[in-house]
C-alpha distance (Angstrom), angle and dihedral (degrees) to the residues before:
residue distance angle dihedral
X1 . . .
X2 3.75 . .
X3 3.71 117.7 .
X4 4.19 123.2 -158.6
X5 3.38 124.5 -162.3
X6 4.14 113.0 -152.6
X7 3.68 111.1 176.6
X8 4.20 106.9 -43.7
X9 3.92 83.5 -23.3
X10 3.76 129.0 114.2
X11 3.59 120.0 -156.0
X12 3.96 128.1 -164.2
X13 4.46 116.0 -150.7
X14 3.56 85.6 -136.7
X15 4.18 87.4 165.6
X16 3.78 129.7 16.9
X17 3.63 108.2 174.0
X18 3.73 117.3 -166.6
X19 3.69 85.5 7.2
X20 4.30 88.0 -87.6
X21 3.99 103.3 143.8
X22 3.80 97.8 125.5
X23 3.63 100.6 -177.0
X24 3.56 98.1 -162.7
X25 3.88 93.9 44.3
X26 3.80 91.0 56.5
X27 3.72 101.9 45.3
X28 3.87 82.3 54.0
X29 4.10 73.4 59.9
X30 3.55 110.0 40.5
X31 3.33 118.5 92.4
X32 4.43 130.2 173.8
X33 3.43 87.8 -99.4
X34 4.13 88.5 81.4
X35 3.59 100.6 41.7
X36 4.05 85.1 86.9
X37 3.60 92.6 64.7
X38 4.05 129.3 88.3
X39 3.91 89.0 -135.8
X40 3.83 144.4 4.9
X41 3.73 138.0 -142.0
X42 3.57 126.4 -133.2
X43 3.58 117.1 179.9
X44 3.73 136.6 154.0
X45 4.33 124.0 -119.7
X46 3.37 117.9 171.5
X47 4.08 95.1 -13.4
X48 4.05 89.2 -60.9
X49 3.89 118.0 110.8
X50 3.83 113.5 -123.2
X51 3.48 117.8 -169.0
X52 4.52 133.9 -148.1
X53 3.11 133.7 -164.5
X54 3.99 125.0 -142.4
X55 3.33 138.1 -166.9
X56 3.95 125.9 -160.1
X57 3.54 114.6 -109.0
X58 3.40 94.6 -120.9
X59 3.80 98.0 68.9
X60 3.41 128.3 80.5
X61 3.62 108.7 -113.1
X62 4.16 94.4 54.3
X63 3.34 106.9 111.8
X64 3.90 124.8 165.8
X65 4.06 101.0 -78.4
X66 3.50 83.2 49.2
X67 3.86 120.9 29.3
X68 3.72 111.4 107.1
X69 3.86 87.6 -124.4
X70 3.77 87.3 78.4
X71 3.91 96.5 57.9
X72 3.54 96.9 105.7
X73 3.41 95.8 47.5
X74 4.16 87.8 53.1
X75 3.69 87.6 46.9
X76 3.55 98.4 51.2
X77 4.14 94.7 32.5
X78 4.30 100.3 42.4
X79 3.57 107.7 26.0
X80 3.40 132.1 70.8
X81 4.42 122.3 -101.0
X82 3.70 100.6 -82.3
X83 3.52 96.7 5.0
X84 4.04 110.7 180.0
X85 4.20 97.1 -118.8
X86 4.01 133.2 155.3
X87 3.66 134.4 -167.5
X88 3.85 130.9 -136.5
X89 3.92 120.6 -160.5
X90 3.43 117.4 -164.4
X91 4.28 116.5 -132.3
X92 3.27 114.0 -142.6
């Protein structure tokens, strides 16, 4: 797998539908207010990258907007049908 490095983090390309990940277009993105979170979102609306931040649902600040559990549902519920979208896990 692909591995990103974003300040002292370490990020895993666990998914890469469409074969989307831009890395320079999301580090345009990617801001510290992610690097909490377990996981984040990339998916495309309208051409424009918008970015989501996970957490696993073992730790305590996942709740249901935000506990990677719910990702399908978000997939199938806020993007668009076959929406081109990719998913980062951070390695701790």
């Amino acid at each position: 797998m692909k591995k990103i490095e974003i300040n002292s983090n370490t990020y895993e390309l666990v998914k890469d539908e469409r074969d989307c990940f831009q890395k320079d277009e999301f580090m345009e993105l990617v801001t510290d207010y992610f690097f909490d979170y377990d996981y984040i979102l990339g998916d495309y609306a309208y051409d424009k990258l918008r970015l989501k931040g996970y957490y696993e649902s073992t730790n305590k600040k996942a709740t249901k907007v935000n506990d990677i559990k719910g990702l399908d549902e978000y997939i199938k519920n806020y993007c668009a049908y076959g929406a081109k979208y990719f998913l980062l896990k951070k390695i701790k």
